[in-house]
Every structure is written in structure tokens, then in C-alpha cells.
ZANU-659308 format. One record per residue (C-alpha): residue number from 1; residue in one letter; x, y, z. Coordinates in Angstrom, 2 decimals. Layout:
@resi NUM	resn A	u X	v Y	w Z
...
REM end
This chain:
@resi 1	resn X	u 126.59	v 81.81	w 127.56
@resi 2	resn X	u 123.15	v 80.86	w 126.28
@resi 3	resn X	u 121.82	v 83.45	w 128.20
@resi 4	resn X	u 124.12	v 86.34	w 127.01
@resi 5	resn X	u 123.54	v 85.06	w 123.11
@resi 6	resn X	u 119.85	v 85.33	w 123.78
@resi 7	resn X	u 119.99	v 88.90	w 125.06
@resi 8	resn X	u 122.27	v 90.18	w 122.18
@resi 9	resn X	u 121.16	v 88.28	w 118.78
@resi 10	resn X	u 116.87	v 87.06	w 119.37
@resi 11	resn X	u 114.90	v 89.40	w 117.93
@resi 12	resn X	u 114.02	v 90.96	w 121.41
@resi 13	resn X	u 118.03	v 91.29	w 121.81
@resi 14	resn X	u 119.95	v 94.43	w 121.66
@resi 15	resn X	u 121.58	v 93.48	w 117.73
@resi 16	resn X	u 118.15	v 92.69	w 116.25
@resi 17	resn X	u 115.78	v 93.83	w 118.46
@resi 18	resn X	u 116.79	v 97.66	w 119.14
@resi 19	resn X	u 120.36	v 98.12	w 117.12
@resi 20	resn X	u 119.32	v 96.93	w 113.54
@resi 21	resn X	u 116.40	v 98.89	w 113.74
@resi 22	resn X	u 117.87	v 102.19	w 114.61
@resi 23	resn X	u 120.73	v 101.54	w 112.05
@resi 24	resn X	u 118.07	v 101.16	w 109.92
@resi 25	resn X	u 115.62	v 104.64	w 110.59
@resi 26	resn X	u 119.10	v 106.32	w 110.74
@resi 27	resn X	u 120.57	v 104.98	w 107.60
@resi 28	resn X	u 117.38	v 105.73	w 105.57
@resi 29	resn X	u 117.42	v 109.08	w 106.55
@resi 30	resn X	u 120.35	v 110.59	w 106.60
@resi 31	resn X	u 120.99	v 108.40	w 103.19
@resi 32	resn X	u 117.92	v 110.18	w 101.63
@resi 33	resn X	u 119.25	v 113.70	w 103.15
@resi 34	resn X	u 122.40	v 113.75	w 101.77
@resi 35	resn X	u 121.06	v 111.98	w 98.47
@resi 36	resn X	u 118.95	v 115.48	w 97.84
@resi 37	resn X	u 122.30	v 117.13	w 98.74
@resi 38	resn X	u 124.50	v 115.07	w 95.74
@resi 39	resn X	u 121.34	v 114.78	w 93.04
@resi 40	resn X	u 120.76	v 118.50	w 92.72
@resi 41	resn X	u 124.22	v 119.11	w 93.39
@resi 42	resn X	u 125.50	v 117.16	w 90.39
@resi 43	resn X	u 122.10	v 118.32	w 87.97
@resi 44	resn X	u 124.31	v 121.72	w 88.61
@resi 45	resn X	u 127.72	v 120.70	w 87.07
@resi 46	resn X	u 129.22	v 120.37	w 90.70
@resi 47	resn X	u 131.87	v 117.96	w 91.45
@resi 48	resn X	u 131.76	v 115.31	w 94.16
@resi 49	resn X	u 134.65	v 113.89	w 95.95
@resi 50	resn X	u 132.43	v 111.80	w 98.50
@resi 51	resn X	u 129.56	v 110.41	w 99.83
@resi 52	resn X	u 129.70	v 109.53	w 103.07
@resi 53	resn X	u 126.90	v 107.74	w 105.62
@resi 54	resn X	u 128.58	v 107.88	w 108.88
@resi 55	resn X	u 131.85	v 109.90	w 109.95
@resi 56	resn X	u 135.41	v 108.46	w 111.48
@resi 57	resn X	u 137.02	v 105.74	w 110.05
@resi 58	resn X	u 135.73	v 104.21	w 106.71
@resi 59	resn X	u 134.50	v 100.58	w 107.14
@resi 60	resn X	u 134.55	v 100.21	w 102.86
@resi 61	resn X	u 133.94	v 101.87	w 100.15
@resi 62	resn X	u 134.43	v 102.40	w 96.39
@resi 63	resn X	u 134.89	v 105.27	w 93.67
@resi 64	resn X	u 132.37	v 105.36	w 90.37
@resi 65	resn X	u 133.36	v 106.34	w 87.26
@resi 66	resn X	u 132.85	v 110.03	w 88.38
@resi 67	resn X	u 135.62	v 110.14	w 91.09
@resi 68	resn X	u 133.50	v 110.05	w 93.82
@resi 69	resn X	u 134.21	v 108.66	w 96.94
@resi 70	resn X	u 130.81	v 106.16	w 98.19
@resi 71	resn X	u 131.85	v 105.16	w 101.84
@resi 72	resn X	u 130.61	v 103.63	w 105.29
@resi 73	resn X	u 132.10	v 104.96	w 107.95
@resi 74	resn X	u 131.86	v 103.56	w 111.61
@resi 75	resn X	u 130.45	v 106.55	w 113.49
@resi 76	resn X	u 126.42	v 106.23	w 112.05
@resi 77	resn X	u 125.33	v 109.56	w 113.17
@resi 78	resn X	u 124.81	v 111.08	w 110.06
@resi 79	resn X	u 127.00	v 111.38	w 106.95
@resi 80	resn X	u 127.68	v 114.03	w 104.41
@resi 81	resn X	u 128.78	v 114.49	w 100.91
@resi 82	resn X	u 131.77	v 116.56	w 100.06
@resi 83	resn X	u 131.81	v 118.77	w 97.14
@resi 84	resn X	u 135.17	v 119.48	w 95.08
@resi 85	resn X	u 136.39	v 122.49	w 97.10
@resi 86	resn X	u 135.27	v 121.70	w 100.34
@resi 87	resn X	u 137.70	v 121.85	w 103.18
@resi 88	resn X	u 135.63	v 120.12	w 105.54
@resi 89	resn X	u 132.41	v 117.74	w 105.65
@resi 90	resn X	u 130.47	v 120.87	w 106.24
@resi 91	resn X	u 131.04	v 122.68	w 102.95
@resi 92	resn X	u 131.73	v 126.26	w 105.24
@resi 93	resn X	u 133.69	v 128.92	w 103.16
@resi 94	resn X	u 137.57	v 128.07	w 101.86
@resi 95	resn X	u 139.93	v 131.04	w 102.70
@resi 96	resn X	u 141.05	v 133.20	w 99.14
@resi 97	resn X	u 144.65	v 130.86	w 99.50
@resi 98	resn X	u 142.30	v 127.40	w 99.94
@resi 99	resn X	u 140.42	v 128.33	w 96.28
@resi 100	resn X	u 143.52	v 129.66	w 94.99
@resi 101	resn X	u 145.23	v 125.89	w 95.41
@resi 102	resn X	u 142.64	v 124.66	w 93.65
@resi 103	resn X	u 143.35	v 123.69	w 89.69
@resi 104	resn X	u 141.82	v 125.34	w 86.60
@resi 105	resn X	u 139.39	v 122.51	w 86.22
@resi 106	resn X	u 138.17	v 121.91	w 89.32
@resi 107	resn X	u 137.50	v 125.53	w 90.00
@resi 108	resn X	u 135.17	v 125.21	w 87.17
@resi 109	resn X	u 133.65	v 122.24	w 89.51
@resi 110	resn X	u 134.00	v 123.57	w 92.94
@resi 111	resn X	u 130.79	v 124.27	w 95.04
@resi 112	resn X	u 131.80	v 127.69	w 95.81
@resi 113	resn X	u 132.57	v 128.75	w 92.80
@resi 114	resn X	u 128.80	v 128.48	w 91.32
@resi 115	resn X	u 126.32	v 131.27	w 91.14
@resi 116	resn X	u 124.12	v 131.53	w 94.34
@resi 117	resn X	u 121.12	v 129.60	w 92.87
@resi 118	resn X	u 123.28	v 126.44	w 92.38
@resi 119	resn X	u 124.39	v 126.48	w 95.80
@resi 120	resn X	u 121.29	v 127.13	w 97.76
@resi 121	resn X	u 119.44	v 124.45	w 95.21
@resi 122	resn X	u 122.38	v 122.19	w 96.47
@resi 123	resn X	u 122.05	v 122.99	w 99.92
@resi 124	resn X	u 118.24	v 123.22	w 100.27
@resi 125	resn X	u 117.55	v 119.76	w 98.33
@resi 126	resn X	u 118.87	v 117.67	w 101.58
@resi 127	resn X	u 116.06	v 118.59	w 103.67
@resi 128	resn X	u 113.77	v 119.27	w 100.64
@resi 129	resn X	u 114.30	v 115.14	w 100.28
@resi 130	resn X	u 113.38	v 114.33	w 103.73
@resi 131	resn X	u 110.02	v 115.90	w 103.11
@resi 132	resn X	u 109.75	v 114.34	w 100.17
@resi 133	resn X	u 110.91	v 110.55	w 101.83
@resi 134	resn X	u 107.83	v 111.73	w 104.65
@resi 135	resn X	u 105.32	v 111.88	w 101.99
@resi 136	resn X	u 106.17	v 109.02	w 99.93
@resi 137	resn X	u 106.22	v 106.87	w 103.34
@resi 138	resn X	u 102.31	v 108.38	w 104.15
@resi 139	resn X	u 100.90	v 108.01	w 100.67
@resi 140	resn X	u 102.30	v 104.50	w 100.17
@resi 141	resn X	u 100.54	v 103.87	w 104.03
@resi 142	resn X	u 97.41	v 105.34	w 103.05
@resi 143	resn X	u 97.41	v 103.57	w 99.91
@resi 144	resn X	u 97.76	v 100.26	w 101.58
@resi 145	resn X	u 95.47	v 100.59	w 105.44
@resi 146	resn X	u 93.64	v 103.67	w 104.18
@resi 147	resn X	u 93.01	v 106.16	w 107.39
@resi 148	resn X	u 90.56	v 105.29	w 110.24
@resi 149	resn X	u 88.80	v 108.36	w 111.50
@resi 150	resn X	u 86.00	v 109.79	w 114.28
@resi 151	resn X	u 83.30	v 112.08	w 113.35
@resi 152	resn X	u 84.59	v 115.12	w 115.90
@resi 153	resn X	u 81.68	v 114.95	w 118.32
@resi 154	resn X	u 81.83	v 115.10	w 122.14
@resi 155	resn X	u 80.74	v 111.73	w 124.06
@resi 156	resn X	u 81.71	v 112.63	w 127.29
@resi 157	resn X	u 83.09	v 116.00	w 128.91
@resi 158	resn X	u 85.43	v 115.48	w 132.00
@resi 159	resn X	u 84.76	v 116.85	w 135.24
@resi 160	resn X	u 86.56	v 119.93	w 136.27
@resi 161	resn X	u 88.05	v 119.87	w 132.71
@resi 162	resn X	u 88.65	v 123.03	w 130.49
@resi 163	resn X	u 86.18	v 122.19	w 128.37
@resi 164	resn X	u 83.26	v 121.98	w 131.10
@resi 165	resn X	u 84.43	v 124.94	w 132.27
@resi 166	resn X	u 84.07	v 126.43	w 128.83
@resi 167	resn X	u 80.85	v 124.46	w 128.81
@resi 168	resn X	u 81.29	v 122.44	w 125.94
@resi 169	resn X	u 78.35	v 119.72	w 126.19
@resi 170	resn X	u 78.08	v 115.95	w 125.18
@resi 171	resn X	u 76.39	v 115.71	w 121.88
@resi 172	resn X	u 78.03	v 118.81	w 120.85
@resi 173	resn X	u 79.92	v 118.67	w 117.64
@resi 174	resn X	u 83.52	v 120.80	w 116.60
@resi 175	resn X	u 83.18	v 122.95	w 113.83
@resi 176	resn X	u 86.17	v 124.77	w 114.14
@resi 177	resn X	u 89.48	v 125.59	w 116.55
@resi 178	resn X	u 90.95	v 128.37	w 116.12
@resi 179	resn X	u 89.68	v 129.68	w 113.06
@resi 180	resn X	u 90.29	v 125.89	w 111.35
@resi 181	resn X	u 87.77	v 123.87	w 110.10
@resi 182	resn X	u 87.56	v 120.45	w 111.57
@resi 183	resn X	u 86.37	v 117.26	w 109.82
@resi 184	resn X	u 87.39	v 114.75	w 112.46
@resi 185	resn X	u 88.21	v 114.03	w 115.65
@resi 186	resn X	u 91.94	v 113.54	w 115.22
@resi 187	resn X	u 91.62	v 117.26	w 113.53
@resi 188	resn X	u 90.72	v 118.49	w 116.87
@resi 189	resn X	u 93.47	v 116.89	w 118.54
@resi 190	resn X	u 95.93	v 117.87	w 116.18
@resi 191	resn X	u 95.02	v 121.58	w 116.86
@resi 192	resn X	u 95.17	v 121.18	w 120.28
@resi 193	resn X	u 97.85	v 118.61	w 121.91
@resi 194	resn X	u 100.71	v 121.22	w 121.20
@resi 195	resn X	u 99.04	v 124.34	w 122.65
@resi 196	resn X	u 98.91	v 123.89	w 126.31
@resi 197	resn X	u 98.26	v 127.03	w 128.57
@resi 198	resn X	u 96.66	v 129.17	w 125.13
@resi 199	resn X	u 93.73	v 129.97	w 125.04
@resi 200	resn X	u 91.93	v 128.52	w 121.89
@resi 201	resn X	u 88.12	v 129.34	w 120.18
@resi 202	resn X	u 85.80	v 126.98	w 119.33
@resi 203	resn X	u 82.80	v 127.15	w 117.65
@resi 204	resn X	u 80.38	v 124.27	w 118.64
@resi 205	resn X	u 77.14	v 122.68	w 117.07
@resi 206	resn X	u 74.53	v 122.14	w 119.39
@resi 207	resn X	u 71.19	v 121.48	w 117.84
@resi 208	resn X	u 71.97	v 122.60	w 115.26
@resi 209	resn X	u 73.11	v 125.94	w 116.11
@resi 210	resn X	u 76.80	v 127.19	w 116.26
@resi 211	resn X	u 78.45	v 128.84	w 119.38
@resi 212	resn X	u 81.54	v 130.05	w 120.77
@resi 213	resn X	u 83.37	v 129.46	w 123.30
@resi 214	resn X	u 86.61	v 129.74	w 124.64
@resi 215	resn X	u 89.07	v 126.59	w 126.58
@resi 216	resn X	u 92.62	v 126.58	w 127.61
@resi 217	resn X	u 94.13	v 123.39	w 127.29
@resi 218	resn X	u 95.96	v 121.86	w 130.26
@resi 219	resn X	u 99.19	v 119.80	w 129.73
@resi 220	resn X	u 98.76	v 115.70	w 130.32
@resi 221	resn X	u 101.17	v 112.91	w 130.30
@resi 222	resn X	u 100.26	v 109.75	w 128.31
@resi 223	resn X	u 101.93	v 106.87	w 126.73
@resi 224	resn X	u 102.28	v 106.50	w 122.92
@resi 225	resn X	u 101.93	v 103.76	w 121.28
@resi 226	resn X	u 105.50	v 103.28	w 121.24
@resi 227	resn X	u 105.53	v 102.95	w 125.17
@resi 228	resn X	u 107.37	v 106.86	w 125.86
@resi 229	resn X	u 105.51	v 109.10	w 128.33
@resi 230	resn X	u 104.22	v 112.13	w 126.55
@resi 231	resn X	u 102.96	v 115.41	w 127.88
@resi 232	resn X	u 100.31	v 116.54	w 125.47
@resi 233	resn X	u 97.82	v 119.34	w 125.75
@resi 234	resn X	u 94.32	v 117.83	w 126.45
@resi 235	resn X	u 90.63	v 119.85	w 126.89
@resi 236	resn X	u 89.00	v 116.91	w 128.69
@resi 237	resn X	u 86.84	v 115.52	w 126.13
@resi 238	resn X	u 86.06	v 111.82	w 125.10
@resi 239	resn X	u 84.55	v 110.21	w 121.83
@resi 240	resn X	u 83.17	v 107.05	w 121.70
@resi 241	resn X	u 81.91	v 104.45	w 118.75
@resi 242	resn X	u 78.33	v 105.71	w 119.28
@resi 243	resn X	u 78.99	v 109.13	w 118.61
@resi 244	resn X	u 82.42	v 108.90	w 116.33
@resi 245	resn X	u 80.75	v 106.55	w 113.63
@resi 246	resn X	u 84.66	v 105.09	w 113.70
@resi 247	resn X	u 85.19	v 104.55	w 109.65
@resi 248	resn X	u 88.45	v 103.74	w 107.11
@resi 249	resn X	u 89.09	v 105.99	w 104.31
@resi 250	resn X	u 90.34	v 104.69	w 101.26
@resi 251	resn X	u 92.34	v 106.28	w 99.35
@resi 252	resn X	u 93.38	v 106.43	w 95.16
@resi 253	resn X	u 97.09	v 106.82	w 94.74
@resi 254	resn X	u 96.59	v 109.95	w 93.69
@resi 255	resn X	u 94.51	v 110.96	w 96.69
@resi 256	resn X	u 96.94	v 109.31	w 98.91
@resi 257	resn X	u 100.08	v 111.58	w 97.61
@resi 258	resn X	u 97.23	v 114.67	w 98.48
@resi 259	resn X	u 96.68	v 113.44	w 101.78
@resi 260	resn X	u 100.48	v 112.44	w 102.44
@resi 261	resn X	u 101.51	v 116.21	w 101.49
@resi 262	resn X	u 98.73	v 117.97	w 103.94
@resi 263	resn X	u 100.02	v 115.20	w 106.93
@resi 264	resn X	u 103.66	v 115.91	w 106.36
@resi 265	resn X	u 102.22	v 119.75	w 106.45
@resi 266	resn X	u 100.65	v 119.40	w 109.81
@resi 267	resn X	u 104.07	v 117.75	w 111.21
@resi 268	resn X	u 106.21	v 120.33	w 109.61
@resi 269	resn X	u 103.75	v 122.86	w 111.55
@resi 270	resn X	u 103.61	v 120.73	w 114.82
@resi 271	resn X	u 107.35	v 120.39	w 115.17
@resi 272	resn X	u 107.73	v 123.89	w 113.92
@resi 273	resn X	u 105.32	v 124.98	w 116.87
@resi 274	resn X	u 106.99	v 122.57	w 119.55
@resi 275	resn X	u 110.61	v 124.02	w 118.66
@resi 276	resn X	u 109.15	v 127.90	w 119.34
@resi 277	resn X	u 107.88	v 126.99	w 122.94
@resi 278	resn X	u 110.59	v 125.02	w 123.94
@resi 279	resn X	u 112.73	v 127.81	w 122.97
@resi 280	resn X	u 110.30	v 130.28	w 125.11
@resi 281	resn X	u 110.44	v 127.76	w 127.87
@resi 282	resn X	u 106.89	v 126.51	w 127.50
@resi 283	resn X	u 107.67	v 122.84	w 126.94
@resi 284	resn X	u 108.82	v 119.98	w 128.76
@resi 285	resn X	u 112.77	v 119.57	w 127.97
@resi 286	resn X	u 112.38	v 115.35	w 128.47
@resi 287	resn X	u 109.76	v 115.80	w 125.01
@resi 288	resn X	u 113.66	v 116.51	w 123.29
@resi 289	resn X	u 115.57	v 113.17	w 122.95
@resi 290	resn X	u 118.94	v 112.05	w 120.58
@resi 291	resn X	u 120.40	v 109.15	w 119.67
@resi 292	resn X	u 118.93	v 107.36	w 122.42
@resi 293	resn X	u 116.05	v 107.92	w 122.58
@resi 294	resn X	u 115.79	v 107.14	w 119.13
@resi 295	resn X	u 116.98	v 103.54	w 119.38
@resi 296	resn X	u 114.82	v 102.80	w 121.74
@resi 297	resn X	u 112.15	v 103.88	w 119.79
@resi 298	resn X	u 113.17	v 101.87	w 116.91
@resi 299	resn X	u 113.72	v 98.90	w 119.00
@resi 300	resn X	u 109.71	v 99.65	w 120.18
@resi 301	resn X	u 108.76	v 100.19	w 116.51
@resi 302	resn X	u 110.29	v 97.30	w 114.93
@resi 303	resn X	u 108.44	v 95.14	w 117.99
@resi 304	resn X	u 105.19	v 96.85	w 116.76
@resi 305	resn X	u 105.40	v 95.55	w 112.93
@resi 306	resn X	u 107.87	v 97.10	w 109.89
@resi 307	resn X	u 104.68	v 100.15	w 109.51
@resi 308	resn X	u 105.27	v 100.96	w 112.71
@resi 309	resn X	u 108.90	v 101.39	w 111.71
@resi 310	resn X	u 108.86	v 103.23	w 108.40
@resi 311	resn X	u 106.59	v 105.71	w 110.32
@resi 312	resn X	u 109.32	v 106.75	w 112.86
@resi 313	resn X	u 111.29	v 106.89	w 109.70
@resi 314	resn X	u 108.33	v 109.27	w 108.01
@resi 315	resn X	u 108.46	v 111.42	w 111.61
@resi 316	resn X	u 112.31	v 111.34	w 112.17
@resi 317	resn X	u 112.91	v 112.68	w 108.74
@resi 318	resn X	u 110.49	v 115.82	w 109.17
@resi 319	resn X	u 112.48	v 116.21	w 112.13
@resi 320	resn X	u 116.16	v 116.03	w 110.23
@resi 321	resn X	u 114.95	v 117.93	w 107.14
@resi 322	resn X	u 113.20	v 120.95	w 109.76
@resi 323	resn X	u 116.20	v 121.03	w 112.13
@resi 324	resn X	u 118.37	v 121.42	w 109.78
@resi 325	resn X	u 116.38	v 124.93	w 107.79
@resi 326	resn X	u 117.23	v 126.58	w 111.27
@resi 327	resn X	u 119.39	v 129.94	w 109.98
@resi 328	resn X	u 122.39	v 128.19	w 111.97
@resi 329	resn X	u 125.90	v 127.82	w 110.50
@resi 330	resn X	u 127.04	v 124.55	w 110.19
@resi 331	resn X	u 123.68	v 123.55	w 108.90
@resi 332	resn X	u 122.08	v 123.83	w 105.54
@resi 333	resn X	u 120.18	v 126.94	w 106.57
@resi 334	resn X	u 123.00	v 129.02	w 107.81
@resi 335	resn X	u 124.71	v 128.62	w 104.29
@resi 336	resn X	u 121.16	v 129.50	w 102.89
@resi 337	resn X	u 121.19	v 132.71	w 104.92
@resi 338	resn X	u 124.97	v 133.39	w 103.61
@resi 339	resn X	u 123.54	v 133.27	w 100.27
@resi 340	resn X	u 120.62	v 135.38	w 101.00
@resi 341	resn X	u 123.28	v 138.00	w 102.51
@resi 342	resn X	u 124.92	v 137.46	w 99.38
@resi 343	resn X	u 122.46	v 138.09	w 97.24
@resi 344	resn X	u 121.62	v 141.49	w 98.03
@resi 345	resn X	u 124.66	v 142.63	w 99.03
@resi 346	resn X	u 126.41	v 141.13	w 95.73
@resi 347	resn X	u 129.56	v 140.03	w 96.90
@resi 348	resn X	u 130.09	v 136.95	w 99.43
@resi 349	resn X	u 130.46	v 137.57	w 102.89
@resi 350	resn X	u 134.19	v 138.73	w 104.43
@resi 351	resn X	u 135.59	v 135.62	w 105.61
@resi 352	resn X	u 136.08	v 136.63	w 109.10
@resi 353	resn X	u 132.51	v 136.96	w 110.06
@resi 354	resn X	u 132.05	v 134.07	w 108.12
@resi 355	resn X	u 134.35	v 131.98	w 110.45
@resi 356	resn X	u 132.86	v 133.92	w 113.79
@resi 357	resn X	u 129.22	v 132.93	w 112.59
@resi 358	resn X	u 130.67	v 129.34	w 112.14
@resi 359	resn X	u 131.92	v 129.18	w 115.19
@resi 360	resn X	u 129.43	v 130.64	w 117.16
@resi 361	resn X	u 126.67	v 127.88	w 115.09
@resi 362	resn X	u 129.01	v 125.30	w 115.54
@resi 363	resn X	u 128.99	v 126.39	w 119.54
@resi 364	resn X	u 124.82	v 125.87	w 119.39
@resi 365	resn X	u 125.30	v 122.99	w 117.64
@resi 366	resn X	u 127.45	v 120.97	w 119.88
@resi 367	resn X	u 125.57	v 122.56	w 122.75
@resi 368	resn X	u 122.33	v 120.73	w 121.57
@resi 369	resn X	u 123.68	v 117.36	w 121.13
@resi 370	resn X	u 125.13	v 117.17	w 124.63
@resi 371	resn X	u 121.88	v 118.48	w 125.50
@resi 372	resn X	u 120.08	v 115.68	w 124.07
@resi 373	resn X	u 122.65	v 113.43	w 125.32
@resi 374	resn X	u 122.26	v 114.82	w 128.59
@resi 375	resn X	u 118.19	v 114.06	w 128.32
@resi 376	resn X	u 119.05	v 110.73	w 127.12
@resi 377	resn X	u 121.53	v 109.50	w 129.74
@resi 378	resn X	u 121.03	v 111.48	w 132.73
@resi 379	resn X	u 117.91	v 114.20	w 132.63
@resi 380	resn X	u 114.50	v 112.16	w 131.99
REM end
């Protein structure tokens, strides 16, 4: 009995070693997503009948003076906020009879009865917040352990490697890759690890002259620092203390929000650029994970130390916010294409392509989670 406590409640147990965490990077993300949703939403005069973190039965709740709804619900994979004149926790289009049962006043509150800017402000805040969440979390990290960088210089050049073959020399410096200027060594490694199989420029500073050359990056599995095996795109070059001149940057509060805002950039860009070659084909499916995979990264996180954790949080809600952009109906960038249709066409659009497109998103949408689920479970 001992023995079964141990494994469930110590902080190496399931409960408090992987299931409070991930309840945790979940909660904090989806609560900030549908936070951005609500805000804006009620800045532009439109009612709220709930707020919900988690779907399925509600665990408790209570109503504010506004008549909305704040719940917990027992299903924690994800949550939503209904609008007065939504059918449905994913705000799609009410038929003519739906709006039409709706009273005088809360017409004048109902989500789809606002001009097009209210509603795509509404809809676009939710992911718009998860950016924001990702650089809060990296400025308030940079303020605190600053940012310890490598000069991008080239110790040691594997044998056999792209970059030999490219003939890329120790001592040489990187300048720039692929038309970027670098400044450090974790610049060249962001420009690389997701482009395995392209072939990428560099120019090169070799006593003190520049030159070009040309490497293709080979795919390489490693372990993160969260224990996962990784497939990343590698040259084949080394740094080392002598050469790096390893130093910690400091950072102002102010240049710590500048620096948070050009990181979250980069992972906007990087999980942009993963999502287009996995859809081509030209990444490994096991790099795609769900819920999961996601535990068990908060369970490895929350081992590492509570930074550790807030950064999954930081990475997971770049992640949410991107995923959900996609021009897909259910999510928040299939109603922001409805509205674009909208816009120039002036009138909204007929109701029974607007249930097919539904459909057919909601189809994709489903098909990716058991996807993931698949990964999780069964495929890696």
C-alpha cells in the first residue's frame, strides 16, 4: 500500500510529479487563450454567457454580476467562452430561425450580430494572448538569468560532415546563413536545425576575409534537455569555450521585452516552418505529439526546476496561439477567413457552405487529434 501511495502522491509520482504539472501548462494556457477571447470580446459590447476551462461536466462554478457563467469542467483539454448567441462552444454561424429566437436585447449583445471588426478582434485576441503570455514568460526569464551565448565560430568540423564537404574550416567564423546575419552560435543553429535536406549559403570569415559556400544539412536525432529524442538538422560543426568566449547577457526590462518579442518571433517562424514540411512530408511524424506527450514533458519539466516549466508553458502557447490561425473552421482562423469573405463580398456567407466548411474543418480537426493520439499511444 506504501508502495502504491509512493508511486501516485511523492513528487516523482504520477499526481505531483507528471499530473499537476501538465494541469498546470494546460490550465495556464488555454486560461490565457480564451482570456484574449472574453477581454476584447467584452471591450466590444459583446455579451458572455460562459467561461469555461475544460469541457463535459462542470466540477463548480459561479456567475458575476455580468451573467456570465465562470466554470471548471472535468475534461481539461481546453475550454472556451461562449458568447450570447452562440449555439455551440465553437461560436460557428446560428441558422436565420436560431437569431430570430433570440430577444431584442440580446441581439443587441450577440456575437454575430456585431460589425466584422468586433468579431475578428474577438476571435483573433485568443491566440494574439498566447503570444503575448510567450513574451511576458521570456522577458521576465531574461530579466532574471540573462542569456548565455557562443561567439559563432567553428572549433571543430566533423568528418564526412556537410560542412567539410562544403569546406568550412576550424577557426572560421559565421557571418551569415542564408542571407541572415548571425551574432552567435545559437543564431546559427536556429537557422539551421529545421532545414534538413536544403541547401543553405554561408558566408564564412577566414582571416579575415569572407567566403561562400554552400552545405546541406543532414537530419540527427538527439535528446533535449527534457529527455525526448529529437531529429534536428545538424552541419557537423562543434564550438568549444576556447573559441565561443561562452558569456551571460544581461538584460534591462526594457531590453528583455525586445529580446522576448524577437525569441517568440523565431518560434512563431520555427513552428511555422516545421508545420509546412510536415505537411510536404519532409518531417518526422513522432516530432508531432498531444496530450501525452505533453504530460510527460511537464512531468520532465517540473523535475528540471519551475523555469524549466514556465518555458514549456512559453513554447506550448506559441504552439496553441499558431495552430489555431490555421484558415480551418472550427478554429479561430476559419471564422477569420469567414469574415475576410465577408468583407469583400458584403454580406455573410450562405449558411450552407458555412455548415459544409464546418464540417469538413471539424473532419481535419478530429483527424489530427487521433493522429496525435495515435503518435502518443501507439506510433513513436
Amino acid at each position: 500500500m506504501n508502495d502504491i501511495f509512493h508511486a501516485l502522491f511523492s513528487t516523482q509520482g504520477f499526481v505531483l510529479g507528471t499530473l499537476v504539472p501538465f494541469l498546470f501548462v494546460l490550465t495556464v494556457v488555454v486560461f490565457v487563450h480564451e482570456m484574449g477571447h472574453y477581454l476584447i470580446g467584452r471591450w466590444c459590447g459583446i455579451g458572455v454567457k460562459a467561461f469555461s476551462i475544460g469541457f463535459g461536466p462542470e466540477l463548480f462554478g459561479f456567475n458575476d454580476r455580468h451573467g456570465t457563467r465562470w466554470k471548471l469542467c472535468a475534461i481539461p483539454l481546453g475550454g472556451y467562452v461562449k458568447f450570447v448567441g452562440d449555439m455551440n462552444a465553437t461560436s460557428s454561424q446560428p441558422s436565420t430561425e436560431e437569431i430570430e429566437s433570440l430577444t431584442e436585447a440580446e441581439r443587441e449583445v450577440a456575437f454575430h450580430t456585431q460589425p466584422i471588426w468586433k468579431r475578428a478582434a474577438t476571435v483573433v485576441a485568443g491566440p494574439l494572448f498566447n503570444f503575448l503570455l510567450t513574451i511576458a514568460v521570456f522577458a521576465v526569464l531574461f530579466s532574471l538569468y540573462g542569456r548565455p551565448v557562443l561567439e559563432p565560430t567553428v572549433a571543430e568540423v566533423t568528418k564526412g560532415s556537410p560542412a567539410e564537404k562544403a569546406g568550412i574550416q576550424a577557426g572560421d567564423r559565421f557571418v551569415k546563413v542564408d542571407g541572415s546575419k548571425v551574432e552567435t552560435f545559437a543564431d546559427v543553429q536556429r537557422l539551421v536545425s529545421g532545414r534538413a535536406g536544403d541547401a543553405i549559403a554561408f558566408t564564412m570569415l577566414r582571416d579575415g576575409k569572407e567566403i561562400d559556400v554552400t552545405a546541406t544539412p543532414e537530419p540527427m536525432e538527439q535528446q533535449d534537455a527534457l529527455g525526448n529524442k529529437v531529429k534536428i538538422a545538424v552541419i557537423g560543426v562543434v564550438n568549444n569555450a576556447e573559441l565561443g568566449q561562452p558569456r551571460l547577457v544581461s538584460y534591462s526590462p526594457a531590453g528583455a521585452v525586445v529580446a522576448a518579442v524577437e525569441e517568440t518571433g523565431h518560434v512563431i517562424q520555427r513552428t511555422g516552418q516545421f508545420l509546412q514540411r510536415f505537411a510536404l512530408g519532409r518531417e518526422d511524424k513522432c516530432q508531432l505529439g498531444g496530450p501525452i506527450k505533453i504530460a510527460k514533458m511537464s512531468g520532465q519539466a517540473a523535475k528540471l526546476g519551475f523555469e524549466w516549466l514556465v518555458q514549456l508553458v512559453a513554447f506550448l502557447s506559441v504552439g496553441i496561439g499558431f495552430l489555431n490561425l490555421l484558415p480551418i473552421p472550427p478554429l479561430d482562423g476559419g471564422h477569420l477567413l469567414f469574415y475576410g469573405v465577408e468583407a469583400v463580398i458584403r454580406r455573410p456567407v450562405s449558411e450552407r457552405m458555412m455548415e459544409m466548411a464546418y464540417r469538413t474543418g471539424l473532419f481535419l480537426v478530429l483527424g489530427f487529434m487521433g493522429f496525435v493520439f495515435w503518435n502518443d499511444l501507439f506510433g513513436c
